[in-house]
DSSP file (Angstrom, degrees, kcal/mol; ACC not computed):
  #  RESIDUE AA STRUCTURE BP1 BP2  ACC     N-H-->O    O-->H-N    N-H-->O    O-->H-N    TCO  KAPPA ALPHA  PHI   PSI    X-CA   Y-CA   Z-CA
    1    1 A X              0   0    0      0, 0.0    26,-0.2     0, 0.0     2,-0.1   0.000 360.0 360.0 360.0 145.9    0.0    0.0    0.0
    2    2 A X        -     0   0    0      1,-0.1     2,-0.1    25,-0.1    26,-0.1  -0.566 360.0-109.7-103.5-176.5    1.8    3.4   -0.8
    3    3 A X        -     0   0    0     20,-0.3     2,-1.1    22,-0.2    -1,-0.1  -0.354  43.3 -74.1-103.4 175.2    2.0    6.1    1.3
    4    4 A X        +     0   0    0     -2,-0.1    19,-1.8    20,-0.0     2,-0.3  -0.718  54.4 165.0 -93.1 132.1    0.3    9.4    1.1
    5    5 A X  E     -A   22   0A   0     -2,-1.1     2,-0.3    17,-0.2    17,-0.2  -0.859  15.8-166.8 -94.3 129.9    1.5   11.8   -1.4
    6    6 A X  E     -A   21   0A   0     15,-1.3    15,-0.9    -2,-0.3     2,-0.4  -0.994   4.5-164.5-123.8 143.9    0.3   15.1   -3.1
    7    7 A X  E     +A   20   0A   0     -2,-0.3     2,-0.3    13,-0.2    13,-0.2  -0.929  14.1 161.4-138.2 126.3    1.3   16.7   -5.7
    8    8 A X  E     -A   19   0A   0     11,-4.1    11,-1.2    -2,-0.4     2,-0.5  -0.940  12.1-166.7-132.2 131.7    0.7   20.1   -6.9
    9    9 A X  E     -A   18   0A   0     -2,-0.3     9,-0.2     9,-0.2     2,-0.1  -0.954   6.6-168.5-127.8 142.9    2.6   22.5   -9.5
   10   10 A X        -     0   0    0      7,-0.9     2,-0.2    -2,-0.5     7,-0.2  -0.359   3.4-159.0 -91.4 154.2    2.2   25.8  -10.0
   11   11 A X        +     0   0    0      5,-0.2     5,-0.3    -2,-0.1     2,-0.1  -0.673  17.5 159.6-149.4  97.8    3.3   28.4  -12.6
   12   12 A X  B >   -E   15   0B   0      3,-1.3     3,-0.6    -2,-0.2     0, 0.0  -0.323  61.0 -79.8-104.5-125.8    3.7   32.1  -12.9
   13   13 A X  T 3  S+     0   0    0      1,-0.3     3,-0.1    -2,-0.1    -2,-0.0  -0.042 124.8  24.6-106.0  29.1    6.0   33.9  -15.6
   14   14 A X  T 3  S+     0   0    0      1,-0.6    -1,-0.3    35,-0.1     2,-0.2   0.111 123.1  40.3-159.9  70.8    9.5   33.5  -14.0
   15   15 A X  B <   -E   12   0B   0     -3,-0.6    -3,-1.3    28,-0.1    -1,-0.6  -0.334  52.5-153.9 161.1 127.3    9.0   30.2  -11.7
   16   16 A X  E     - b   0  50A   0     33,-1.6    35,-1.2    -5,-0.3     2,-0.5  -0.991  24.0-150.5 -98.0 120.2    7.3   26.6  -11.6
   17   17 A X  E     - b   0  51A   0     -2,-0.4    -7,-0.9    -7,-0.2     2,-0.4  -0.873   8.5-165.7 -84.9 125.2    6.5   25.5   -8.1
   18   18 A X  E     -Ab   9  52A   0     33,-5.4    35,-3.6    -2,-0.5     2,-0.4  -0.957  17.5-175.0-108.5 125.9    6.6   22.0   -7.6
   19   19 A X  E     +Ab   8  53A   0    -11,-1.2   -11,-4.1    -2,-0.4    35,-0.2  -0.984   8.4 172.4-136.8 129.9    4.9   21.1   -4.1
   20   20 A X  E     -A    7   0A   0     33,-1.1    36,-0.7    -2,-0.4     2,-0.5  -0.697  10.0-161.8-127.6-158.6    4.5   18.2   -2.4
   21   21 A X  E     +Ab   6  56A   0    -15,-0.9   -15,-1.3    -2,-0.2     2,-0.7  -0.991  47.6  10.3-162.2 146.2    3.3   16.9    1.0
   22   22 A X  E    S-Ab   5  57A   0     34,-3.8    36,-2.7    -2,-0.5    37,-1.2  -0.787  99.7  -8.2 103.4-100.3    3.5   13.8    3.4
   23   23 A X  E     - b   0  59A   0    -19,-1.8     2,-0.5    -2,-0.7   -20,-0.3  -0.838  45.7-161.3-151.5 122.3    5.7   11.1    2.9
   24   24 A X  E     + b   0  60A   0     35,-1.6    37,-0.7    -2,-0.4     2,-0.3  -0.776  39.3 134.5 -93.6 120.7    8.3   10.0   -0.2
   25   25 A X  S >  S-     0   0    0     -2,-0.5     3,-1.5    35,-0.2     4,-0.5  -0.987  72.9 -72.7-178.8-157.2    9.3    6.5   -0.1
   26   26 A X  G >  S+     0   0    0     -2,-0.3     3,-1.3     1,-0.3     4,-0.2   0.765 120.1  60.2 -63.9 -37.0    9.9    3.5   -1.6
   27   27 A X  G 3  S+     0   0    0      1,-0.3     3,-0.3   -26,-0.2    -1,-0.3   0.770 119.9  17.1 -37.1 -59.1    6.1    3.0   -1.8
   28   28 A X  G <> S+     0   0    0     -3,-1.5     4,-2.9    -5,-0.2    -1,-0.3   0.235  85.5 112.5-134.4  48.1    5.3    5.7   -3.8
   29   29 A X  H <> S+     0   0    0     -3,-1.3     4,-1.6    -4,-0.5    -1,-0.2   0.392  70.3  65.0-114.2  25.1    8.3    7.0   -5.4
   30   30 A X  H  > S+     0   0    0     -3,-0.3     4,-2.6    -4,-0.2    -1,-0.2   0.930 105.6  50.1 -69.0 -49.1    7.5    6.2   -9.0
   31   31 A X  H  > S+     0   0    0      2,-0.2     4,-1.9     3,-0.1     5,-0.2   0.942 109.9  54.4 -29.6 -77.2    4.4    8.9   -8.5
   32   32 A X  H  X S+     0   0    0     -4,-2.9     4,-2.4     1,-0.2     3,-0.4   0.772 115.2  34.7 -31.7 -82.1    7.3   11.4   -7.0
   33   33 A X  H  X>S+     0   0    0     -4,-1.6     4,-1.8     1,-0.2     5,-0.5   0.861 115.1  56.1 -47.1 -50.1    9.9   11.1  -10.3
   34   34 A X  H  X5S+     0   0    0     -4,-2.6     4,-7.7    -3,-0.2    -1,-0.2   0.925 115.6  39.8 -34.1 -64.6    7.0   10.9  -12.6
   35   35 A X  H  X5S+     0   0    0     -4,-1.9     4,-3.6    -3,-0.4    -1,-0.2   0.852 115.0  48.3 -26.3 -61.0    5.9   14.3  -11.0
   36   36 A X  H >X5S+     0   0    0     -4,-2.4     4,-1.8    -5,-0.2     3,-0.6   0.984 113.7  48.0 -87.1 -51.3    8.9   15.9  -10.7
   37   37 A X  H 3X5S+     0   0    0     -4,-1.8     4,-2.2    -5,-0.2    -2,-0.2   0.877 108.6  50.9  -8.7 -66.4    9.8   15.0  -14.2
   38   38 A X  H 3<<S+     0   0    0     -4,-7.7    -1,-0.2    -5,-0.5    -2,-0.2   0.950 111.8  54.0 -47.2 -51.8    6.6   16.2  -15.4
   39   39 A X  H XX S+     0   0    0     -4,-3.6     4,-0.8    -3,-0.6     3,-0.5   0.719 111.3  41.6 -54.5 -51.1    7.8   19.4  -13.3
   40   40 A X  H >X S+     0   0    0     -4,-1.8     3,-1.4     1,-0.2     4,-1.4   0.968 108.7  58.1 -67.8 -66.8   11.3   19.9  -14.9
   41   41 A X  H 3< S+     0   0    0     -4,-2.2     4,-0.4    -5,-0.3    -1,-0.2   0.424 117.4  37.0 -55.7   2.8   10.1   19.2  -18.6
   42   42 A X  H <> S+     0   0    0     -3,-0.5     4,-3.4     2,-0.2    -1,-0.2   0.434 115.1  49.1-132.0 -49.1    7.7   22.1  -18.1
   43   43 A X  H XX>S+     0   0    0     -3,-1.4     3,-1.4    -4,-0.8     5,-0.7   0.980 118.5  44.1 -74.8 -96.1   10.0   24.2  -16.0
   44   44 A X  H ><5S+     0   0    0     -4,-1.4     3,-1.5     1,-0.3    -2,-0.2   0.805 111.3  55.1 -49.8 -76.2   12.7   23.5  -19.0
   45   45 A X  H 345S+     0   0    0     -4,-0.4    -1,-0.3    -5,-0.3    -2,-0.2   0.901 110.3  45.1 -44.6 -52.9    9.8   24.2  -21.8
   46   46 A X  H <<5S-     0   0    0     -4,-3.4    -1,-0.3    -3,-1.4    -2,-0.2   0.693 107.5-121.5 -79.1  -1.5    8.8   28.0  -20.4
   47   47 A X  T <<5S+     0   0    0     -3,-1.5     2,-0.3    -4,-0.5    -3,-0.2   0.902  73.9 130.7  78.1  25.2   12.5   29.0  -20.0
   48   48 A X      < -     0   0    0     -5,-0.7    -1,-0.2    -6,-0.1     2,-0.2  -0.859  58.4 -96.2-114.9 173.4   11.5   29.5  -16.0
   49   49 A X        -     0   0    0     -2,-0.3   -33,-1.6    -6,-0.1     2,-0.5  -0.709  30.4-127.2 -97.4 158.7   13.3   28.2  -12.4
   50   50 A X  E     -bc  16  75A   0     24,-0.8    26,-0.8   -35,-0.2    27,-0.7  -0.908  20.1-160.9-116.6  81.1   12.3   25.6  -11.0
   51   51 A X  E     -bc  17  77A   0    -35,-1.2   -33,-5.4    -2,-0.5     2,-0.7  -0.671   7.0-159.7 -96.8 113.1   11.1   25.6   -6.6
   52   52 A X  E     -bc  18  78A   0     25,-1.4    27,-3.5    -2,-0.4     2,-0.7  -0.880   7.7-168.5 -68.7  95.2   11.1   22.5   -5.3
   53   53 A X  E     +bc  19  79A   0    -35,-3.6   -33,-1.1    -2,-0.7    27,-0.2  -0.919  20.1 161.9-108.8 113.4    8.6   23.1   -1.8
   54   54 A X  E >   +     0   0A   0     25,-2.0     3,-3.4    -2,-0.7    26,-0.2   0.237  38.5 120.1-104.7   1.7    9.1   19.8    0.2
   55   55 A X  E 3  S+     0   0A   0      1,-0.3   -34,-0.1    25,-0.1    25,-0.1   0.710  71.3  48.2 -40.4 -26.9    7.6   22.0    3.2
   56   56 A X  E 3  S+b   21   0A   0    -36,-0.7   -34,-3.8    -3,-0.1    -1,-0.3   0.235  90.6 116.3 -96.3  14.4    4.5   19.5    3.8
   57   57 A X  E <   +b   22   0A   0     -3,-3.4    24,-0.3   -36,-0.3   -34,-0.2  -0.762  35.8 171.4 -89.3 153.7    7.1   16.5    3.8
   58   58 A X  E    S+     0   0A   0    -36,-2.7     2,-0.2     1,-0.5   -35,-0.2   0.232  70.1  15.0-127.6 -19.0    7.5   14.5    7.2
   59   59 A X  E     +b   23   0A   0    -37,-1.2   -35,-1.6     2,-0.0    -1,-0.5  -0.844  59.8 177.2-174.9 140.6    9.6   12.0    5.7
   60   60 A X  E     -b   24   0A   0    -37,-0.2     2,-0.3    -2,-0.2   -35,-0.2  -0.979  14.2-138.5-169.9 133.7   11.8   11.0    2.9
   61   61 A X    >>  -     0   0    0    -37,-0.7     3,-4.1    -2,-0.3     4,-1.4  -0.560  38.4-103.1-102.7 158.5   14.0    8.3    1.6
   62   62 A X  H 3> S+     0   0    0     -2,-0.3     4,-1.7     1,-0.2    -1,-0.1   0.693 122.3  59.0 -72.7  11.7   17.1    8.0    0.0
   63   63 A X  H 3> S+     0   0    0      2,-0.1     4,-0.7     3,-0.1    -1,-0.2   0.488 107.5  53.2 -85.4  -4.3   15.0    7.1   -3.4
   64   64 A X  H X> S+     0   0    0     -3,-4.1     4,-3.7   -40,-0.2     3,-0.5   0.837 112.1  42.8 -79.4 -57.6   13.6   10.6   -2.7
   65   65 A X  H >X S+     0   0    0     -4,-1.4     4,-4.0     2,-0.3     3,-0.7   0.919 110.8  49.8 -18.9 -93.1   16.9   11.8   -2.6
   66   66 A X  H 3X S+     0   0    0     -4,-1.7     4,-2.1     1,-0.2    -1,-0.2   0.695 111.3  51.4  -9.8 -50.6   18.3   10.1   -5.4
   67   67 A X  H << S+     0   0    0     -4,-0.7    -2,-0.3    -3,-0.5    -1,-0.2   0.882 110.4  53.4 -85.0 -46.2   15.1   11.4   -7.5
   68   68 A X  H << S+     0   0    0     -4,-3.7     3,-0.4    -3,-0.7     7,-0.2   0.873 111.1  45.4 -78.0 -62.7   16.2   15.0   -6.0
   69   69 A X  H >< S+     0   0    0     -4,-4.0     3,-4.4    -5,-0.4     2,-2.2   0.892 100.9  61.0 -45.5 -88.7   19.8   14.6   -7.3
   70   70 A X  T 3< S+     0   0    0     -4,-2.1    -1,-0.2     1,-0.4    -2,-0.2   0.380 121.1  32.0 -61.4  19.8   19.0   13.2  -11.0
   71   71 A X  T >> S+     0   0    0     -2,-2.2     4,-2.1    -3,-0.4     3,-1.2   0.346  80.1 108.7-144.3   5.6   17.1   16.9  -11.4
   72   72 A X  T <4  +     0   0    0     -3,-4.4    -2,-0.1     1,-0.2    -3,-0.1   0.659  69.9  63.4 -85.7  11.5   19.3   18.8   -9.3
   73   73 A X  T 34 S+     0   0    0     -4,-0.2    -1,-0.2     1,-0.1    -3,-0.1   0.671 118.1  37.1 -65.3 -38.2   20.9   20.8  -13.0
   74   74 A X  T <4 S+     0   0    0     -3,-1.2   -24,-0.8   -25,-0.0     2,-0.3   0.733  97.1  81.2-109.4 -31.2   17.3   22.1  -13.2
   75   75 A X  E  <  -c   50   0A   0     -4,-2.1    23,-0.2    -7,-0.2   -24,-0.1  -0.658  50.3-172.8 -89.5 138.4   16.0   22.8   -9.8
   76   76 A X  E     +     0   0A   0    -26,-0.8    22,-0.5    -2,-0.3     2,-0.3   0.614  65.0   4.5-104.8  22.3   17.1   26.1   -8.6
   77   77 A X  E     -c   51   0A   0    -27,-0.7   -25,-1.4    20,-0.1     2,-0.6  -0.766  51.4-155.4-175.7 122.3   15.7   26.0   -4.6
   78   78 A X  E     -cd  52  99A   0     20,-1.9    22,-2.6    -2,-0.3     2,-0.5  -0.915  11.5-149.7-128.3 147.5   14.1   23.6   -2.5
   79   79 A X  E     +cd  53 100A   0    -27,-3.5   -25,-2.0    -2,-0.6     2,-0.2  -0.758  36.5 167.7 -89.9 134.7   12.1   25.1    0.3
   80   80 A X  E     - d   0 101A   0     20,-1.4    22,-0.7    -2,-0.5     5,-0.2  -0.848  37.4 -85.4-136.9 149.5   12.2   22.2    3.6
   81   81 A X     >  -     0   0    0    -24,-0.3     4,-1.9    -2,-0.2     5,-0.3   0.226  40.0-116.6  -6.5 126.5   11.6   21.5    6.8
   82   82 A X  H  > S+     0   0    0     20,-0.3     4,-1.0     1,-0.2    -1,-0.1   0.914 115.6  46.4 -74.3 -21.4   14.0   22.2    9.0
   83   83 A X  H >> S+     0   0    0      1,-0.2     3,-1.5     2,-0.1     4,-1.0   0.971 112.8  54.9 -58.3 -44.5   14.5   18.3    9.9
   84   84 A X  H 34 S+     0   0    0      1,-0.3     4,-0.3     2,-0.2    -1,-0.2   0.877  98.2  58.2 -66.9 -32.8   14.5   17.7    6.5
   85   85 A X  H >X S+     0   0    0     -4,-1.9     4,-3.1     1,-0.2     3,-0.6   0.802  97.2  61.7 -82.0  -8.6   17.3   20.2    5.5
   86   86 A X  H <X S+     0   0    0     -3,-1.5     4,-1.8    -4,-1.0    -1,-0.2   0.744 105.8  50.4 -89.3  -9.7   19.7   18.6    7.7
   87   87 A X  H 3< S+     0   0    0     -4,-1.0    -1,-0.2     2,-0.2    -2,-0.2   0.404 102.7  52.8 -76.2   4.3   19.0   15.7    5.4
   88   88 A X  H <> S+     0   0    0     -3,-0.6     6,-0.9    -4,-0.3     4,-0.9   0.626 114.0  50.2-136.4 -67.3   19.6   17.5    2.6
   89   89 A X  H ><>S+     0   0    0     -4,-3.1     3,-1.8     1,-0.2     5,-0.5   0.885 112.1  45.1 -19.4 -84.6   23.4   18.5    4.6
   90   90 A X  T 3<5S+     0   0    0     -4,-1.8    -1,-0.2     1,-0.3    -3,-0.2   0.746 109.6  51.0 -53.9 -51.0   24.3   15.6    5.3
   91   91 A X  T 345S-     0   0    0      1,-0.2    -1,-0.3    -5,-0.2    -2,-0.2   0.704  98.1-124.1 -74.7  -6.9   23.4   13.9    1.7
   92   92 A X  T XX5S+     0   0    0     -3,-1.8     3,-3.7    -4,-0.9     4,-0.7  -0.120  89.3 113.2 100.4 -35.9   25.5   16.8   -0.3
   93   93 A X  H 3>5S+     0   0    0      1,-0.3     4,-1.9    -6,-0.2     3,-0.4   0.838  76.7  53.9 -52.4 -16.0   21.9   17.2   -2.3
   94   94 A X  H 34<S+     0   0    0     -6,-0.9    -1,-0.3    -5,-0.5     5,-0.2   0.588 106.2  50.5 -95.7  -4.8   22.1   20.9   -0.3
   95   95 A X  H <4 S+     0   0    0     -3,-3.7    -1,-0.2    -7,-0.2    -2,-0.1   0.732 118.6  39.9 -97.3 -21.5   25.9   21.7   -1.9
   96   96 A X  H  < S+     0   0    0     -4,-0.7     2,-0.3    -3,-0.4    -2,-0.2   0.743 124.9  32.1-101.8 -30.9   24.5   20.9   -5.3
   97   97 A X  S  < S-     0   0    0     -4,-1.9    -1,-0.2    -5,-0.3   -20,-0.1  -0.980  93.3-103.3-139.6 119.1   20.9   22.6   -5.1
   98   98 A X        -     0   0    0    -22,-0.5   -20,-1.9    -2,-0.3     2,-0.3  -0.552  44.2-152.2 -52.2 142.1   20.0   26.3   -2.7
   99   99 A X  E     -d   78   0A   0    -22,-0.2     2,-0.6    -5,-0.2   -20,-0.2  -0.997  12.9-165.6 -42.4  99.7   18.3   24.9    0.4
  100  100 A X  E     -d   79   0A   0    -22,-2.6   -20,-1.4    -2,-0.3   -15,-0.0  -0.862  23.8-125.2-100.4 124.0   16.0   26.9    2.1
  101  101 A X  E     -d   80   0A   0     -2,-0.6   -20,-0.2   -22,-0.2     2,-0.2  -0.436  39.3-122.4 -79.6 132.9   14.5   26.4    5.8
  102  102 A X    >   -     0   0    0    -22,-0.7     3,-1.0     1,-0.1   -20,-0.3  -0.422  34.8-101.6 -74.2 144.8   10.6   26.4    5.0
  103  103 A X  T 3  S+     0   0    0      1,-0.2    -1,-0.1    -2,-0.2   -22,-0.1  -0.446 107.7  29.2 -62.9 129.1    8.7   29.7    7.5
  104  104 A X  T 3         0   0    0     -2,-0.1    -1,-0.2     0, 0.0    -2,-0.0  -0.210 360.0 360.0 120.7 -42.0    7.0   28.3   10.4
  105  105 A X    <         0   0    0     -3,-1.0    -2,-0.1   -23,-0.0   -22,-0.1   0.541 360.0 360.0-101.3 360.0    9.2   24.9   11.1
């Protein structure tokens, strides 16, 4: 049974928000790359940057990770948690890609 996921993107004329919320992991992280795929090719088609908002994530695996990396040339800022962004340290994804601590956590 996968876990719960949402996914929503957003658009105006200098930025695609890619936002998701709950929990990335092995379960349901064909959805995730599809998504964020869709999200890039999109991003990449209007010649705008690309915000990753993991703020509604609670937990994440290293196939989210992974998935994070293989796009990180295209995303330019991913908004997280502040547990999350020391996952993000530690894995290098934060050397490669701006990290930003999402407002409120």
């Amino acid at each position: 049974m996968a876990t719960s996921l949402t996914v929503d993107i957003a658009a105006d004329n200098e930025c695609l928000r890619f936002t998701t919320a709950g929990e990335i992991d092995l379960s349901n992280i064909a959805a995730f790359k599809r998504a964020l795929t869709d999200a890039v090719a999109e991003a990449t088609r209007r010649s705008v940057r690309l915000l990753v908002d993991l703020a509604g994530v609670t937990y994440l695996d290293s196939a989210a990770i992974n998935a994070l990396y293989a796009s990180a040339d295209r995303v330019t800022t991913i908004i997280a948690p502040s547990l999350l962004k020391t996952t993000l340290r530690v894995s290098g994804l934060a050397e490669v890609v701006h990290v930003e601590v999402a407002s409120g956590t």
